[in-house]
C-alpha positions in Angstrom: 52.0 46.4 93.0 50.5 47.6 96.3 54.1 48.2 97.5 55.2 50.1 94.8 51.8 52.5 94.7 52.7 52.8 99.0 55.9 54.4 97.6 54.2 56.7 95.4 51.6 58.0 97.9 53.8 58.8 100.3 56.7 60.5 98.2 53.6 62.7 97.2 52.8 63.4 100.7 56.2 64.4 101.4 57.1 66.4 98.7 53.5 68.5 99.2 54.4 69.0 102.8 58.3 70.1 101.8 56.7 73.1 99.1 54.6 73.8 101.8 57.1 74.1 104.2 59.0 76.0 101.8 56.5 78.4 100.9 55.5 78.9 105.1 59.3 79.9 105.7 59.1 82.1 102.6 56.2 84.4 103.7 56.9 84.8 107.1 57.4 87.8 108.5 60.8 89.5 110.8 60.6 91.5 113.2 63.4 94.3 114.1 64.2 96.1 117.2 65.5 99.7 117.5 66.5 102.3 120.1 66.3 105.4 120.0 68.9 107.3 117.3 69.7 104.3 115.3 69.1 103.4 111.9 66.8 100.6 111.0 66.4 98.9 107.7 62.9 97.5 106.3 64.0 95.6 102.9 65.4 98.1 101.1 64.8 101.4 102.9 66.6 102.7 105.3 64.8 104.5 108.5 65.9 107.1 111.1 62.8 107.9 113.3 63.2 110.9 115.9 60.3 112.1 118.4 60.1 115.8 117.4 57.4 117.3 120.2 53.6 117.0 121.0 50.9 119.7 119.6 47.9 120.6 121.0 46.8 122.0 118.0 48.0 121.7 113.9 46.6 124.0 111.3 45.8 123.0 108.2 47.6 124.8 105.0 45.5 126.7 102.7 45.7 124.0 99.5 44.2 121.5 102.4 41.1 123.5 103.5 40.7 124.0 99.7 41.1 120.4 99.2 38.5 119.7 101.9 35.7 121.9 100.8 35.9 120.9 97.3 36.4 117.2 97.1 35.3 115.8 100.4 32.3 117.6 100.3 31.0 118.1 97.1 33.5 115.9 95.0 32.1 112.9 93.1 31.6 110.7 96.2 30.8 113.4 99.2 30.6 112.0 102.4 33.1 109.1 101.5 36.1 111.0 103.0 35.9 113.1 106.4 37.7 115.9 107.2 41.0 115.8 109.3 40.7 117.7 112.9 43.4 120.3 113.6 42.6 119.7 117.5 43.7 116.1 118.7 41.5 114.4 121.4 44.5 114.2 123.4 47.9 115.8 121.4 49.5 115.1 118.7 52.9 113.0 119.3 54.7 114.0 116.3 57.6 111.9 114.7 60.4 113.2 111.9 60.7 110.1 109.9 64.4 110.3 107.3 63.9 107.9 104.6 66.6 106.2 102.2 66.1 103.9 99.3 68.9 101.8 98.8 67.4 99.6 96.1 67.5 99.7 92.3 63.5 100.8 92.4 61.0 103.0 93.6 59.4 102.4 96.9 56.3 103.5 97.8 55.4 105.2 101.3 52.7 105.9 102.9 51.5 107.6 106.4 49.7 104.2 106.5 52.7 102.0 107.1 53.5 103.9 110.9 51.6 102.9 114.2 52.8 104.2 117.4 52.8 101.6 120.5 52.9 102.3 123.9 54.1 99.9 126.6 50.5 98.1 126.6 51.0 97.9 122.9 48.4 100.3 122.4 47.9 100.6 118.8 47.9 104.1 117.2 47.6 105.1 113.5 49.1 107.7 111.6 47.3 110.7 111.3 47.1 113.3 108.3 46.5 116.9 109.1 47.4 118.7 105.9 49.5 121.6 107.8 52.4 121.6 105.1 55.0 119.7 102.2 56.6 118.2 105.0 53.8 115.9 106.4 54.0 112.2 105.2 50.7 111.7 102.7 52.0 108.7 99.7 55.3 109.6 98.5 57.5 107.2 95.9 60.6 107.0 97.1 63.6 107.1 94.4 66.7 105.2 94.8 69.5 106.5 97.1 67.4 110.1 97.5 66.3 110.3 101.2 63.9 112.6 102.4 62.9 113.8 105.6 59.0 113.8 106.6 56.9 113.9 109.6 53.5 112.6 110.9 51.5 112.4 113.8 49.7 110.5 116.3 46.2 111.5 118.2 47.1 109.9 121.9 46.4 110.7 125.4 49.8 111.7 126.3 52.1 110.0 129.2 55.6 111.9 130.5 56.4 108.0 131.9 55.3 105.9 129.1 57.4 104.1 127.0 56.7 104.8 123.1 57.6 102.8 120.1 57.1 103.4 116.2 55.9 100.5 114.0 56.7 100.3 110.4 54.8 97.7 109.1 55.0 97.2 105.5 51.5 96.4 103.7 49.7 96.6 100.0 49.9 100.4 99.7 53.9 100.6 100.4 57.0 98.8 100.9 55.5 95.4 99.7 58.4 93.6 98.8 59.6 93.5 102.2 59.1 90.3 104.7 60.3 92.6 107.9 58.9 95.0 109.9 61.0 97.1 112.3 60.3 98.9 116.1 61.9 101.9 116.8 61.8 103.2 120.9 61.4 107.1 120.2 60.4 108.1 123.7 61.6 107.0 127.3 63.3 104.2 126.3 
């Protein structure tokens, strides 16, 4: 009787540590590496990444200094929002970003999903300015119809350094996907 309830306990151990296992390997997350000019993919979209220039100063399009006045400042939650700066506290490193959906569904992509990292691994996030149609905001991406978009970073600008994009998927955009993907885009 002991014996046979020994048997038990321990198949139970082992099969709760093999789901568990299963699950662990299941959820983690791939990283991919990219130079400069080549394609990446992250799950089912395909990205071409290209430095474009640096800005030391991006105007804002009418519709967003309209937007601006009347939402963030006297829409139903004022204050909650705050207004992009056209002038960067360093410059703007801007990035064209060329986007295909090779999937069956509509992806969703956001400005959200790129950082820029620098050889310390520096972390910088995407910034909106509202200059035009052609700046990243949230865009749903429709199979096997690419688009071409760009965004910006606010960094304190280095001829030498090394600069690498991160697309890192999260709740906002490209959730299905397990993998995120480093692109070198400057001095690589």
């Amino acid at each position: 009787m002991v014996g046979f309830a020994t048997v038990i306990a321990i198949g139970i151990v082992i099969g709760s540590i093999s789901v568990s296992m299963i699950i662990f390997w299941d959820s983690q997350t791939i990283s991919k590496f990219s130079e400069y000019g080549d394609e990446i993919k992250v799950g089912n979209v395909k990205f071409d990444v290209q430095y474009v220039t640096n800005y030391e100063f991006l105007e804002k399009d009418k519709a967003q200094q309209e937007f601006q006045e009347l939402y963030i400042e006297t829409g139903p939650n004022p204050g909650l929002l705050s207004k992009s700066s056209e002038i960067p506290e360093g410059v703007y490193f801007q990035i064209q970003i060329t986007a295909n959906n090779t999937g069956n569904e509509t992806v969703e992509l956001t400005g959200g999903q790129f950082f820029l990292y620098d050889i310390n691994n520096k972390k910088h996030g995407a910034k909106f300015i509202g200059y035009g149609e052609s700046e990243l905001t949230v865009l749903e991406l429709e199979p096997n119809n690419p688009i071409t978009v760009t965004t910006q970073f606010d960094i304190q600008y280095d001829d030498e350094m090394r600069y690498t994009v991160g697309i890192i998927p999260d709740r906002y955009g490209l959730q299905d996907s397990q993998e995120m993907a480093f692109i070198c885009v400057k001095n690589c």
